[in-house]
C-alpha positions as CSV (number, residue, x, y, z in Angstrom):
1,X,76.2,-51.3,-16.9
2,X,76.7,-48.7,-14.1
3,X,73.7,-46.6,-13.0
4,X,74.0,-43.7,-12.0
5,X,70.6,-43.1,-10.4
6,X,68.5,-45.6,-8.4
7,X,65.0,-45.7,-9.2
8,X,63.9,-45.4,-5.9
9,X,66.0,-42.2,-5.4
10,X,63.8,-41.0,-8.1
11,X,60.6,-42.1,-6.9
12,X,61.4,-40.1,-4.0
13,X,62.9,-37.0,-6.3
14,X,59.6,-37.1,-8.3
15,X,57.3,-37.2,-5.0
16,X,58.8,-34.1,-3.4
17,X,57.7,-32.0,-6.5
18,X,54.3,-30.8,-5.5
19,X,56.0,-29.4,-2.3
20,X,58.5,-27.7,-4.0
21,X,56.1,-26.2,-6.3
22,X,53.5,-25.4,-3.3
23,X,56.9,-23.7,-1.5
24,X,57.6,-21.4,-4.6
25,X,53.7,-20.8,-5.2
26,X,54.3,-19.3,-1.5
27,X,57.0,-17.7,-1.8
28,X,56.1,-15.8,-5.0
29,X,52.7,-14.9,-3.4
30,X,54.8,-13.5,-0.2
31,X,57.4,-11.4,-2.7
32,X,54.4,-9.8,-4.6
33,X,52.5,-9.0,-1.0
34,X,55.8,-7.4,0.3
35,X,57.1,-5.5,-2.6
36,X,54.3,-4.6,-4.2
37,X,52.9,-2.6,-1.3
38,X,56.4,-0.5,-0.9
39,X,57.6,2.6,-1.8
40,X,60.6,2.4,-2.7
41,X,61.4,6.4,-2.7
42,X,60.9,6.6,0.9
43,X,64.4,4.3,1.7
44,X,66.3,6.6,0.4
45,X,65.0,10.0,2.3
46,X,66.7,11.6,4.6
47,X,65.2,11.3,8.1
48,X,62.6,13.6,8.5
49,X,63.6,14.0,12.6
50,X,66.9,15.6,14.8
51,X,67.8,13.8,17.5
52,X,67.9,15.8,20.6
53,X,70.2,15.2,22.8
54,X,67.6,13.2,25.7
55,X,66.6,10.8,23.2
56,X,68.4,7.6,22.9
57,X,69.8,5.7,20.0
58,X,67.5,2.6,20.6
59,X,64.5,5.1,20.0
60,X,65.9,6.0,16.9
61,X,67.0,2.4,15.6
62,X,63.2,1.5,16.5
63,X,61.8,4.0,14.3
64,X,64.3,2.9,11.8
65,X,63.6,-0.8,11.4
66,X,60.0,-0.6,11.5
67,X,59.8,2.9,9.0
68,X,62.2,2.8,6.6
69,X,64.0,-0.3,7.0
70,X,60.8,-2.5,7.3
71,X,61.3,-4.5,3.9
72,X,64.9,-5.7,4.3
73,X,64.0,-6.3,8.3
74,X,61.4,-8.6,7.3
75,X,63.6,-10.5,4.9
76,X,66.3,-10.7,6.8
77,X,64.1,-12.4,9.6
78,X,62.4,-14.6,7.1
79,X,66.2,-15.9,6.3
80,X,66.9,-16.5,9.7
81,X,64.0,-18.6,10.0
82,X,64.4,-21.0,7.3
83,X,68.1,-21.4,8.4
84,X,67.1,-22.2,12.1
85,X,64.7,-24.9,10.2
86,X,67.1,-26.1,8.1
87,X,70.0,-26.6,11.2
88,X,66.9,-28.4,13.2
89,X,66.4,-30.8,10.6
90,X,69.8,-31.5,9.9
91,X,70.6,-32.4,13.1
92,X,67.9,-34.4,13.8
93,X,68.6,-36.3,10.6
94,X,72.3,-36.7,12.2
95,X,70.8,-38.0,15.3
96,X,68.3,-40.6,14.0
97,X,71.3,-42.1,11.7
98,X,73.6,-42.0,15.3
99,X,70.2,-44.1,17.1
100,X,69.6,-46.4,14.3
């Protein structure tokens, strides 16, 4: 009769699921230390400052990102970062298949 899963696929399933329950241990710890410390009424003040006219925009997007917009800045990098991992490891997967 046809299989539909090879036992060693699932050896291999079954030994990955301490990490995957270490990664979302982490990841829960990192959601509850970020969102739990924010106030969520100050995103949606107005800004408390006028821009005269000798200050630049880059001093005001500065302020921005690291006052008000600090939360999604943080994600957004955290995002960045597992996709940079995740395009490293697919292509050295790609590469060792190439060499072997």
């Amino acid at each position: 009769m046809f299989d539909m899963f090879d036992m060693d696929d699932l050896k291999k399933a079954i030994r990955l699921i301490p990490h995957a329950i270490t990664s979302l241990v982490f990841l829960a710890g990192l959601y509850l230390a970020i969102f739990s410390n924010t106030s969520w009424f100050a995103l949606f003040k107005s800004p408390s400052y006028v821009l005269t006219k000798y200050e630049s925009g880059s001093v005001a997007i500065g302020e921005h990102m690291f006052t008000t917009y600090v939360v999604p800045f943080e994600v957004l990098s955290l995002v960045l970062l597992a996709a940079f991992v995740g395009a490293i490891y697919i292509a050295i997967k790609g590469w060792r298949r190439e060499n072997s």
